[in-house]
Each structure stands twice: as C-alpha cells, then as structure tokens.
C-alpha positions as CSV (number, residue, x, y, z in Angstrom):
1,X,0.0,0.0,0.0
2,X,1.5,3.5,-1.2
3,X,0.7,6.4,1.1
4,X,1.1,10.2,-0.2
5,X,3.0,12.2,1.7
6,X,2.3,15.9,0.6
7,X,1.6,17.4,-3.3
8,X,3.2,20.7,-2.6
9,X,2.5,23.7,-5.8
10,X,5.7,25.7,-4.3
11,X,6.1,29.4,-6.6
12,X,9.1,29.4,-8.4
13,X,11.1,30.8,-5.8
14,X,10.3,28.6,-2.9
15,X,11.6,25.3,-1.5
16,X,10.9,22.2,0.2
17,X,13.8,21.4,2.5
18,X,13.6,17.3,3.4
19,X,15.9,15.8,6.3
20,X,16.7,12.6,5.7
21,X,17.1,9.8,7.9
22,X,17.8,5.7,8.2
23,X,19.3,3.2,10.3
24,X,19.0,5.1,13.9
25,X,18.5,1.2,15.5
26,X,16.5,3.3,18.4
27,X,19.4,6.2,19.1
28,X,18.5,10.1,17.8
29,X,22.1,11.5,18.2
30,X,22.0,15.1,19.3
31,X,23.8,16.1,16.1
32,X,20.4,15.3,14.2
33,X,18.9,18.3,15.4
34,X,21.2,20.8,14.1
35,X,21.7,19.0,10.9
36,X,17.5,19.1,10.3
37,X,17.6,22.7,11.6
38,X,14.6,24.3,8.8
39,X,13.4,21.2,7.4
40,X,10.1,20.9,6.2
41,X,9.3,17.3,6.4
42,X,11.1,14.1,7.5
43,X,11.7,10.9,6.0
44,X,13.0,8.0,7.7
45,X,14.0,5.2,5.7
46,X,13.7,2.7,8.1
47,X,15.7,0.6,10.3
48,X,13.9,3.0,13.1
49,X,14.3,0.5,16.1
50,X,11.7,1.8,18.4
51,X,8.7,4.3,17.7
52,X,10.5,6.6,20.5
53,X,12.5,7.8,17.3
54,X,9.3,9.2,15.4
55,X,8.5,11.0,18.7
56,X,12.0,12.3,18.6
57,X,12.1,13.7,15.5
58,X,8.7,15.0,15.4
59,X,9.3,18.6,17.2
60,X,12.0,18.9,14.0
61,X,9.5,18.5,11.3
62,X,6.3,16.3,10.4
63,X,8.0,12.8,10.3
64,X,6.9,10.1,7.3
65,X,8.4,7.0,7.8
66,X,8.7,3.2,6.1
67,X,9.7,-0.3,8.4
68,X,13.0,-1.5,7.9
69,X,13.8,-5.0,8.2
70,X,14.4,-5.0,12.2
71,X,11.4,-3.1,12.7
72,X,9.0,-5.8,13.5
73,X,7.3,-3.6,16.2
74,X,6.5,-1.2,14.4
75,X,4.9,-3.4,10.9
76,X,1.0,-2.3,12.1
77,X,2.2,1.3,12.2
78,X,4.3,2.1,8.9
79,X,4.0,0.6,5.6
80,X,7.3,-0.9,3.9
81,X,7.4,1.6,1.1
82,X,5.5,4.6,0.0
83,X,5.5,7.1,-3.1
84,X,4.6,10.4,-3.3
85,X,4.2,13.6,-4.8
86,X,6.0,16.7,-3.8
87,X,7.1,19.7,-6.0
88,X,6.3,17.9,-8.9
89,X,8.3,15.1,-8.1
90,X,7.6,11.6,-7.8
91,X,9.6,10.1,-4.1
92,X,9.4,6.7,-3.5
93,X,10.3,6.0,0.2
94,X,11.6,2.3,1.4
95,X,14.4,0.5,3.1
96,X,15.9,-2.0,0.8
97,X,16.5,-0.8,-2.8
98,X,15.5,-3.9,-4.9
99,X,17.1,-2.6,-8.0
100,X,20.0,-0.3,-9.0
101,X,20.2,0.6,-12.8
102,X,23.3,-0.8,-13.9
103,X,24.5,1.8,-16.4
104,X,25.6,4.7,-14.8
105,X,24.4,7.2,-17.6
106,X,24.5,10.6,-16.0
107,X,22.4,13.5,-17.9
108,X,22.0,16.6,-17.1
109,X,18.4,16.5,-17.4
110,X,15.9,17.6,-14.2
111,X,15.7,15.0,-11.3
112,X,11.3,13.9,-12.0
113,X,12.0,10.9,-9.6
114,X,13.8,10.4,-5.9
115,X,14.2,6.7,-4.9
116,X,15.2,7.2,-0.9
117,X,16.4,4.1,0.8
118,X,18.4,2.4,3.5
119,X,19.7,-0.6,5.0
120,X,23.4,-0.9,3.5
121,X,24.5,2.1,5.8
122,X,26.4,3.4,3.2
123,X,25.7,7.1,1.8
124,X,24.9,7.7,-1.8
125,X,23.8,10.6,-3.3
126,X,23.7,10.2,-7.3
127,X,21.9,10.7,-10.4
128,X,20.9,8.5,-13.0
129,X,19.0,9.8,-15.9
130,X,16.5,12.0,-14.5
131,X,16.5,9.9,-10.9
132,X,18.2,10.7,-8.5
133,X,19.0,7.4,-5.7
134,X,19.7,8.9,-2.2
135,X,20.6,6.6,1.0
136,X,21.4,8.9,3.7
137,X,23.9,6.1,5.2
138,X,23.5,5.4,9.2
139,X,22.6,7.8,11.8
140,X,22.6,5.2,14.9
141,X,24.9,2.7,16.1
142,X,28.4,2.9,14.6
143,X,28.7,-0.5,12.3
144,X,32.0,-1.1,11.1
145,X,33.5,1.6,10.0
146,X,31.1,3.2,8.1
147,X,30.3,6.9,8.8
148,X,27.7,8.3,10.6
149,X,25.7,10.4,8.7
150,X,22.0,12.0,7.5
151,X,21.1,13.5,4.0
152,X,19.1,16.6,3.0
153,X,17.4,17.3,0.0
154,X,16.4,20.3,-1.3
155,X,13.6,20.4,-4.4
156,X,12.9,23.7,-5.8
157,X,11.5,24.7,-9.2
158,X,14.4,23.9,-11.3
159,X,16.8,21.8,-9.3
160,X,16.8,18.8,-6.7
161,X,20.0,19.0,-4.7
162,X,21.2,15.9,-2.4
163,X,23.9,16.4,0.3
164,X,25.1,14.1,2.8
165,X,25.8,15.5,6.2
166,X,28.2,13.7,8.7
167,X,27.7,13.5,12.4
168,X,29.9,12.2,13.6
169,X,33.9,12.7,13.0
C-alpha cells in the first residue's frame, strides 16, 4: 500500500527542504537536530528501532516514515514503502532498494524521480537519468567503519540538490 506524503505547488522561488534519515536502530544523536535545523518534512528510511525515534524527530518536522527489516514492532504502524508527490516530483520511500540501474548514464536533465532508501549504511547521493538514488547512510549505532551520517534534500522549481551530512567525526 503506497501512502502520499504531501503534493506541494511551491512558486518558483520557494523550496521544500527534506531531512533525511535511516538506520537510527533506536538512538536520535544530538547532532540530528542541528543537521535538520529548517526542514520541512522528515523521512525516515527505516531501520527505526523503536517508535520513540518518530517521537523524537517530530518537534524537527512532520516525520513520514517506512519499516526496515528490524522493525518488527513497528509493521502495524508504517507501511514498507510509500510514493509520493512533492514539488512535482515523484519520491518513492523504502528500506531496501531492490534494483540499481546498472549503467551509470549521468544526464544533465531535471531529477522527475527520488528513490530514498536504507539498510546498507552506506551514503549515496547520485543521479541516474533523470532519478536521482539517495541513501542517507547510518545515523545510529556505529557499524563497522562506516560513517555516521543524515542527508538533506532540497527540491525547488528547477533543481533537486542531495547532500550528505556527517555527524559524527
């Protein structure tokens, strides 16, 4: 079951500002709040660990959320995936991305499409065609030594810009 998040007609010079999250395994890290400072919206892509973590974030920014594959508490409350609209843009929302295109064939042309994901804890922020795939890595637990980090995205009239924000050093 899909869910629809927001369909937002922003003016040409407004924004959406969208904190992303995965992987907290129950901990908010204090660093969160700075790095979501003005977001509009959150989007957790699961992984959560305990609902606490909604209830966290929620004073930040109206939190949308998907289960990861630890989050068997929380299966009656969040879907596994959802798609939505926002700014024009199509934002699919889930933990585990099923498929990665194969070719990397970068274009220039406008980001219509956001796939946001989790699970590997490992950052990416890159464009494919018109899509842009976005894992904000892992903002709990230290796992290996992977950073520790969130993502932001920005969607305005023109432009979709994704940046990856460490935490921790």
């Amino acid at each position: 079951m899909n869910e629809v998040i927001a369909t937002l007609n922003l003016p040409p010079a407004e924004r959406v500002e969208i904190g992303v999250i995965s992987d907290t395994h129950g901990l908010v890290r204090p660093e969160v709040y700075e790095a979501f400072e003005g977001v509009d919206l959150i989007l957790h892509a699961g992984d959560i660990g305990s609902h606490d973590v909604i209830l966290e974030l929620t004073p930040i920014a109206p939190v949308k959320a998907v289960v990861g594959n630890v989050d068997t508490d929380l299966l009656h409350r969040l879907e596994e995936n959802m798609t939505s609209q926002l700014a024009r843009r199509a934002i699919h929302l889930q933990h585990i991305l099923q498929e990665f295109p194969e070719e990397n064939t970068f274009a220039d042309s406008p980001i219509n499409e956001i796939f946001i994901f989790g699970h590997s804890h490992k950052p990416l922020n890159q464009q494919v065609g018109s899509t842009l795939y976005f894992n904000p890595g892992s903002a709990g637990p230290r796992r290996f030594k992977l950073p520790i980090t969130v993502g932001r995205l920005t969607l305005d009239e023109n432009r979709v810009t994704g940046r990856i924000i460490s935490l921790v050093p």
